[in-house]
C-alpha positions in Angstrom: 79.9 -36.7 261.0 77.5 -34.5 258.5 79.5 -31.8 257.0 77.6 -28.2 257.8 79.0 -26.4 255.0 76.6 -25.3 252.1 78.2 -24.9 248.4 77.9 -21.4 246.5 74.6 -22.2 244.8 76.4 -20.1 241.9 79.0 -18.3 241.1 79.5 -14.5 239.4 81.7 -16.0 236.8 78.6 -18.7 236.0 76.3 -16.1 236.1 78.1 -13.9 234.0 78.1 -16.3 231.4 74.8 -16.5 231.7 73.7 -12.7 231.4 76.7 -11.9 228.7 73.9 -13.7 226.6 71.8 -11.0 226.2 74.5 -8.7 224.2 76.0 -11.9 222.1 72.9 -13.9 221.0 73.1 -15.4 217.8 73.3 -12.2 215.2 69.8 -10.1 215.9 68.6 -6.8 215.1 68.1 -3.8 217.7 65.2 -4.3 220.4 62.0 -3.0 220.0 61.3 -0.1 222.9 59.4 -2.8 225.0 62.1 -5.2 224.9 64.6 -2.4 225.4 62.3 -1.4 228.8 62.1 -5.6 230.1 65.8 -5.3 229.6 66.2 -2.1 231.8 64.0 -3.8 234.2 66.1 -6.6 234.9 68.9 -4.3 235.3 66.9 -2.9 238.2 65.8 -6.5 239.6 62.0 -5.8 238.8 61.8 -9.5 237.3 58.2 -9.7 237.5 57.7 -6.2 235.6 60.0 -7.6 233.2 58.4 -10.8 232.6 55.3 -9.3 231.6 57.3 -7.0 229.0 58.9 -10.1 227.8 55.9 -12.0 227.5 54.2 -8.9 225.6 57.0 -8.8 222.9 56.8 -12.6 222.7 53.0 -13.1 222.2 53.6 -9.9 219.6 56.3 -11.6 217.5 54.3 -14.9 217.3 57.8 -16.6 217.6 58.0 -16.3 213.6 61.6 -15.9 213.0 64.5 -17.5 215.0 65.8 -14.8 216.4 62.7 -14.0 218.4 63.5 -16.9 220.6 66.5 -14.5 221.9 63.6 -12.9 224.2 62.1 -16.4 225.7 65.8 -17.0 226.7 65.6 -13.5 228.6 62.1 -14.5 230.0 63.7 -17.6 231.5 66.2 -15.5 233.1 64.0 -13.7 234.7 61.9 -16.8 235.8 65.0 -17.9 237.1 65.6 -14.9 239.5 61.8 -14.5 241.1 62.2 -18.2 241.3 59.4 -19.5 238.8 61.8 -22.5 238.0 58.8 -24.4 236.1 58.3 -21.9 234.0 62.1 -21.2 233.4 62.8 -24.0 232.5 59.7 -24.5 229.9 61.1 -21.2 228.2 64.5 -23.2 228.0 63.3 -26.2 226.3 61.7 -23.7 223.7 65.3 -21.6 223.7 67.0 -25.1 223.4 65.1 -26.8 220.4 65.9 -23.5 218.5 69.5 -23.0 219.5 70.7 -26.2 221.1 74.4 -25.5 220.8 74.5 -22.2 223.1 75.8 -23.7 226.1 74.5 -20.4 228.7 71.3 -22.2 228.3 72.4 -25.3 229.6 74.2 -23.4 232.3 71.2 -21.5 233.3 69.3 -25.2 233.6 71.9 -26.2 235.6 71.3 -23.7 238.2 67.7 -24.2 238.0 68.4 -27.9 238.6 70.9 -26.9 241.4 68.0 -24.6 243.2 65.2 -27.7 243.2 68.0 -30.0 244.9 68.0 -32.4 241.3 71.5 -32.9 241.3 71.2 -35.3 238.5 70.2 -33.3 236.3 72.1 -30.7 237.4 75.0 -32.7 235.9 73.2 -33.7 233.2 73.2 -30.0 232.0 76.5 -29.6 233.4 77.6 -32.6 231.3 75.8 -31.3 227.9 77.4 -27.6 228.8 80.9 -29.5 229.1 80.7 -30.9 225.5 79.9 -27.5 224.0 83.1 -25.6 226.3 85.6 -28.5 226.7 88.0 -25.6 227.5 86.0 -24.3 230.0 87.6 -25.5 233.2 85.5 -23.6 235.8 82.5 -26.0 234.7 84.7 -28.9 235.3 85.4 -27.4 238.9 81.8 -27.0 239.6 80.9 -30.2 238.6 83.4 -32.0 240.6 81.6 -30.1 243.6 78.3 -31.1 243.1 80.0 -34.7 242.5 81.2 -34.0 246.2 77.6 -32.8 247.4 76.0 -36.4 245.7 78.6 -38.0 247.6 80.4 -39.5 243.9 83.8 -39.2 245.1 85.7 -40.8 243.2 84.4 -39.2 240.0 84.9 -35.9 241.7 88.2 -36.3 242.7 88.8 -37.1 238.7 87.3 -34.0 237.7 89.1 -32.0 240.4 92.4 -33.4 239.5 91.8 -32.9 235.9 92.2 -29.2 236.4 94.0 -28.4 239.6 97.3 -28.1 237.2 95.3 -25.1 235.4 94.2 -23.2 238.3 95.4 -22.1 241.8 91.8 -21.8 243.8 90.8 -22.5 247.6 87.2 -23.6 247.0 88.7 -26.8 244.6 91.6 -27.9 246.7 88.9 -28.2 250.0 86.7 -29.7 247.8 89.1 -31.7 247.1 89.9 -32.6 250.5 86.3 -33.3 251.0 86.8 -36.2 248.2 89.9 -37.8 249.5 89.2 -37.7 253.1 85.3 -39.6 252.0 87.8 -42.0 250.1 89.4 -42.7 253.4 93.0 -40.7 252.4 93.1 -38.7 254.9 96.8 -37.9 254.4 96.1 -36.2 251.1 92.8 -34.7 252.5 94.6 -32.9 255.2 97.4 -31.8 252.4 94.8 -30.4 250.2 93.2 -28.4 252.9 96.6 -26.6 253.7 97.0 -25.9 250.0 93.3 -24.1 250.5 94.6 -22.1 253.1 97.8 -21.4 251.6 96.1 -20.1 248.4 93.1 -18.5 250.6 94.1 -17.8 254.3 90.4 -16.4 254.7 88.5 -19.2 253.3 86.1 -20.3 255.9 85.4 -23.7 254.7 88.8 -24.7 254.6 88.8 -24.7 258.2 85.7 -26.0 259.1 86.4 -29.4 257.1 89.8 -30.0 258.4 88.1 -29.5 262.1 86.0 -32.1 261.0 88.0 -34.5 259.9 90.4 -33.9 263.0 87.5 -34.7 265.2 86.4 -38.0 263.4 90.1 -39.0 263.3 89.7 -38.3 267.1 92.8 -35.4 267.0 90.8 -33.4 269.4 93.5 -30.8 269.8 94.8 -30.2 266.3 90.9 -29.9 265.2 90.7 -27.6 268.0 93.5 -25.5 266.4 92.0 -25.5 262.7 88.7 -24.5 264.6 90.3 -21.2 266.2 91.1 -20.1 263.2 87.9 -20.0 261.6 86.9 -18.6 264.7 89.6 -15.4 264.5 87.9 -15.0 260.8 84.2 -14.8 261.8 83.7 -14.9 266.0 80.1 -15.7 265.0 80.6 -19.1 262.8 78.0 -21.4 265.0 79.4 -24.5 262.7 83.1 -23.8 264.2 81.5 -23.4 267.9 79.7 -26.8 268.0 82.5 -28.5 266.0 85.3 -27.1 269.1 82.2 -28.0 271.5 82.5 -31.1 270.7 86.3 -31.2 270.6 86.2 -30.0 273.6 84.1 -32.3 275.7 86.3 -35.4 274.1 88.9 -33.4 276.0 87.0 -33.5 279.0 87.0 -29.6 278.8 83.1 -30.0 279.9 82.0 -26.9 280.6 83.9 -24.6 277.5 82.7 -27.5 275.2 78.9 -26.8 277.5 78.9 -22.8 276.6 80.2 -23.4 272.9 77.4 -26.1 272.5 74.7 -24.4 273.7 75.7 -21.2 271.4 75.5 -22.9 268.8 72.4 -24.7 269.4 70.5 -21.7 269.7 72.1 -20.4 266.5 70.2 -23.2 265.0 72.7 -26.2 264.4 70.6 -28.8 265.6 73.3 -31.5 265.9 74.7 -29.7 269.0 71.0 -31.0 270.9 72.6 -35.0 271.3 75.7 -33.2 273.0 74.3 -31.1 274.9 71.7 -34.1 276.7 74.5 -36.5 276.8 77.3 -34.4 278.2 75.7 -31.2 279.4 71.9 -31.6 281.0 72.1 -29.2 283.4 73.0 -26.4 280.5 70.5 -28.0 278.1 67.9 -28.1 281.1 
């Protein structure tokens, strides 16, 4: 079965990292009042307003003294968040060759990478940011999800164990469970999804998995249970409706498993459509 659950693309504590740049960079002297005005304009989300005020104060300093580069680091920034990643992450390589040990920028790649689906490289930067903030352990967490997400288990469930000691958190224990159940240990899976929900009794995703691993292990009912749940935390979730759907039909409970099918179908999860003409033609009719 295909999981449906999507990743955070990013987090605020990444982010953060990211934009806490702009007050600590490398030792420079006070803006000029068009850099001051780019910077007020991110503030205020106008990216593109603030990329031409950027690129002003760039073409003006000629890029003659090091710290100038502090301001193409800002540009890519605000590449990043109108979603010019080409041209972000030209800017970075600039930012980079200058300052290649400031691991934001490498952080900032990385969700560039993340965006354009080149998970790769995505570790790649990950990787390089890793070397420069061995202590930082919330890189090693987000690594060992997108490990999860290229389907490198094993190396995620390294990375995920590396640091579960250091930190109590929902999001690593089901991703986690994700890597133990694909390395057919289902037993420690279903362990680390209850350590999710003990830590996080509203995380959605916790939920969703363990339903899905209860209906490929063919426990229709105990799926069914996990699947209420996420249901009593968001009546809308169209993943939990065509996962019970289809718990339900195994259980010959045609006609709940019809409705909850059909919801979700026309919520858009397309996997529901194979059900719903196998089991249910009248309601898909």
């Amino acid at each position: 079965m295909t999981h449906l659950i999507n990743y955070r693309k990013m987090t605020k504590f990444f982010m953060s990292l990211v934009i806490f740049f702009f007050a600590h960079t490398i030792g420079y002297s006070q803006s000029n009042q068009l850099e001051a005005k780019a910077d007020t304009l991110m503030d205020q989300r106008k990216f593109e307003q603030a990329i031409d005020l950027y690129s002003a104060v760039i073409k003006a300093s000629g890029l003659k003294e090091k710290s100038d580069f502090r301001t193409v680091y800002k540009r890519a920034i605000a590449y990043y968040y109108s979603e010019n990643f080409d041209l972000s992450l030209k800017d970075l390589d600039v930012f980079i060759d200058q300052y290649p040990q400031m691991s934001q920028a490498y952080i900032l790649r990385s969700f560039i990478y993340g965006q354009t689906g080149e998970l790769e490289k995505q570790v790649e930067s990950i990787d390089r940011a890793i070397e420069l903030q061995p202590e930082n352990f919330e890189l090693v967490k987000w690594r060992g999800s997108i490990q999860v997400q290229r389907g490198e288990y094993a190396k995620a469930k390294t990375d995920l164990l590396q640091i579960r000691g250091l930190m109590d958190d929902a999001e690593l224990e089901t991703n986690l469970a994700v890597a133990y159940y694909s390395l057919e240990q289902a037993d420690s899976a279903f362990q680390c999804i209850n350590k999710s929900i003990e830590l996080e009794a509203a995380y959605e995703p916790a939920y969703l998995y363990a339903g899905s691993f209860c209906l490929e292990l063919e426990q229709y009912q105990r799926g069914i249970e996990y699947l209420d749940l996420a249901l009593l935390l968001n009546s809308e979730n169209a993943s939990a409706w065509l996962y019970k759907g289809m718990a339900l039909i195994q259980l010959k409970r045609t006609d709940e498993g019809c409705r909850l099918l059909t919801k979700a179908f026309n919520a858009g999860e397309d996997d529901a459509g194979d059900y719903l003409k196998e089991y249910c033609y009248e309601v898909y009719k």
